[in-house]
C-alpha positions, 0 to 999 in steps of 0.5 A: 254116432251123429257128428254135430252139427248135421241132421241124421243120415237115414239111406234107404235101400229098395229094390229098383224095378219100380213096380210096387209100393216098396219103391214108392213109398222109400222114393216118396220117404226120400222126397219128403226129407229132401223137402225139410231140414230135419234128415239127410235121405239117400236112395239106394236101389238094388238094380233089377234086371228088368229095371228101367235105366231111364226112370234112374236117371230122371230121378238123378236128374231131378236131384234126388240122392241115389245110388244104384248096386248090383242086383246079380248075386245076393252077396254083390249087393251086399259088398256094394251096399257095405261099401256104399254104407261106410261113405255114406255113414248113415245113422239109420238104415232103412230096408224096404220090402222083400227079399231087399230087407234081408240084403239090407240088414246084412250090410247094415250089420257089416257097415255096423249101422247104428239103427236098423229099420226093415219095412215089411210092405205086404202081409204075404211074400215068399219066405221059405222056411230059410229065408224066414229063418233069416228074418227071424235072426236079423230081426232079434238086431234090428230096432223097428220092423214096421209094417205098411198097415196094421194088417201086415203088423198082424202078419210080422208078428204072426211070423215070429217077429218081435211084439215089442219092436213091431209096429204099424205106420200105414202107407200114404199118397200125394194128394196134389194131384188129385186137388181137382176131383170134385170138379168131375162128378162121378155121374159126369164121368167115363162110365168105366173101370180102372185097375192099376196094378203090377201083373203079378202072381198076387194081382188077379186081373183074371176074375175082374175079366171074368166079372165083366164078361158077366156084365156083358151078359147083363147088358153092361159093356163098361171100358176097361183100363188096365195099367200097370208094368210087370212080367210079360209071362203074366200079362200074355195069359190075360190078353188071351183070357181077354181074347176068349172071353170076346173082350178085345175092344173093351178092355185095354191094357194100357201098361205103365202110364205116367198119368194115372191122376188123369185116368182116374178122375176120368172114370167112374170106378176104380178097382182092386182085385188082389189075392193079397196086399199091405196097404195098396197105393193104387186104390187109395188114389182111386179114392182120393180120386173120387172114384167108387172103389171097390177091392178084394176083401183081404188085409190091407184092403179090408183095413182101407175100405168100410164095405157100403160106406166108402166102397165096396169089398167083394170075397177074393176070387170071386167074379160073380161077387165082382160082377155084382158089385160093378153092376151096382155102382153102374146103375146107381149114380147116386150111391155110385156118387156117395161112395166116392164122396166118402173115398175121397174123405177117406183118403183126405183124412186119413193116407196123405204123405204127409201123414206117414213121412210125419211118422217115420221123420220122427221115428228116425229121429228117435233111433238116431238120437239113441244112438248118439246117447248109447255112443256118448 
């Protein structure tokens, strides 16, 4: 029950790699309840074996609430978060991403939580027949499953999860930092591609290489950038790939980096080449960007971009597909222009963070208001 007199508390647990859209958007959701009066946000990360300590503390010194539990066992976070729940007394609690969610709910059950929401952020992860099986039985207790894009709602209920507590807020960004996009026409620009993506099983990196060693053949040597963390065990193979395919100098796999804004107002074309999304980040700053955008065309994807209109889908997998495209938005300045002209009006309107913590502020504030009356 909501003692009087304070804002619902709502914690937020996620993992604490800091490579995907999960974190982002639970840090993004903690910000803006900081920036109001209405919630009183606390992050709670999961630590990650191949974390970043530094980013952790950057966050503590910028002020945000955080706490960090154990990551080694599933039941060690649990008992953690069990404990971190009962200090905090939080009214909602929210679990982000995969297998996080699962961790999450099972403390919010223990803690005995009020409110329990889990954000499902991509349309295919790896459940298991028991760890789906789990997620069946957490989500018949759970108040809201959100999914990060129609999309990944599509996927939930495709998996069992209940229609009637199943719904979508789609993903959002900053738009601050890309407020001086139009002060770099597209046709100004570097003549280059840029990625930013995790190296991950899901990202394919592998047919964008293969797509631009296409256009070497077509007389295209467009500058490739890369950025993004992950596994060295999936980086390596690309730089040999990249190796084998002659090109070396052209690409560049630049890993994280702090200034994507930058880069991309730089760059005429911003590209995702995915096997599978929920609603992606980086391509939805490429548009803010002004870029001409071109993604996979798979879920999540295929709900961001009006193929022709603000960007170009391709078929998954696909470099000859890939190639194409490129090649177009590379000899056309002109409708290279109008797309990112579009992107970015696509972006203005429809995915600012303020949207999507507008969504979830109230949402929050229903379920913790139901508990307060259920408790009267």
């Amino acid at each position: 029950m909501i003692a009087a007199g304070r804002p619902p508390r709502v914690l937020h647990f996620v993992t604490g790699g800091f490579s995907g859209g999960a974190t982002q958007v639970a840090l993004q959701l903690v910000e803006a309840a900081r920036s109001g009066a209405a919630i009183e946000p606390l992050l709670v990360l999961r630590r990650k074996r191949r974390g970043d300590p530094a980013r952790i503390e950057e966050l503590r010194r910028n002020g945000v609430p955080l706490r960090v539990v154990p990551g080694w066992t599933h039941w060690a976070s649990i008992l953690a978060l069990v404990r971190v729940c009962r200090e905090f007394q939080p009214d909602v609690l929210v679990a982000h991403g995969f297998s996080e969610h699962l961790w999450g709910r099972y403390a919010a059950l223990l803690a005995h939580v009020p409110r329990i929401v889990h954000v499902e952020h991509n349309t295919r992860e790896r459940y298991t027949r028991w760890r789906l099986a789990q997620a069946r039985w957490l989500a018949r207790r759970t108040h809201r499953i959100v999914g990060c894009s129609e999309g990944v709602r599509e996927a939930l209920l495709a998996m069992g999860m209940p229609p009637g507590r199943t719904i979508a807020i789609p993903n959002g960004i900053r738009l601050e930092p890309f407020a001086d996009a139009e002060a770099h026409p597209l046709p100004a620009r570097t003549p280059g591609i840029v990625m930013v993506s995790r190296f991950s099983k899901q990202k394919d990196h592998a047919t964008l290489l293969r797509a631009v060693a296409l256009l070497r053949e077509r007389g295209l040597r467009p500058p490739v950038v890369l950025a993004g963390g992950g596994k060295a065990l999936h980086r390596r193979p690309l730089e040999k790939l990249a190796l084998s395919l002659g090109l070396a100098g052209q690409v560049d796999f630049a890993g994280v980096i702090r200034n994507v804004p930058e880069v991309l107002v730089s760059h005429r074309i911003a590209v995702l080449s995915t096997h599978y999304e929920g609603m992606p980040l980086a391509l939805l700053e490429g548009m803010a960007a002004g870029c001409a955008a071109i993604g996979s065309a798979v879920p999540g994807v295929r709900e961001v971009i009006e193929d022709g209109v603000d960007g170009l889908l391709v078929p998954e997998s696909d470099p000859v597909a890939l190639a194409d495209a490129l090649e177009r938005v590379l000899r056309d300045d002109a409708f290279a222009a109008r797309l990112g002209k579009q992107a970015r009006r696509t972006a203005l309107a429809r995915y600012g963070r303020e949207r999507m913590n507008q969504r979830y502020e109230a949402l929050f504030i229903d379920l913790a208001a139901d508990a307060r009356s259920e408790g009267a």
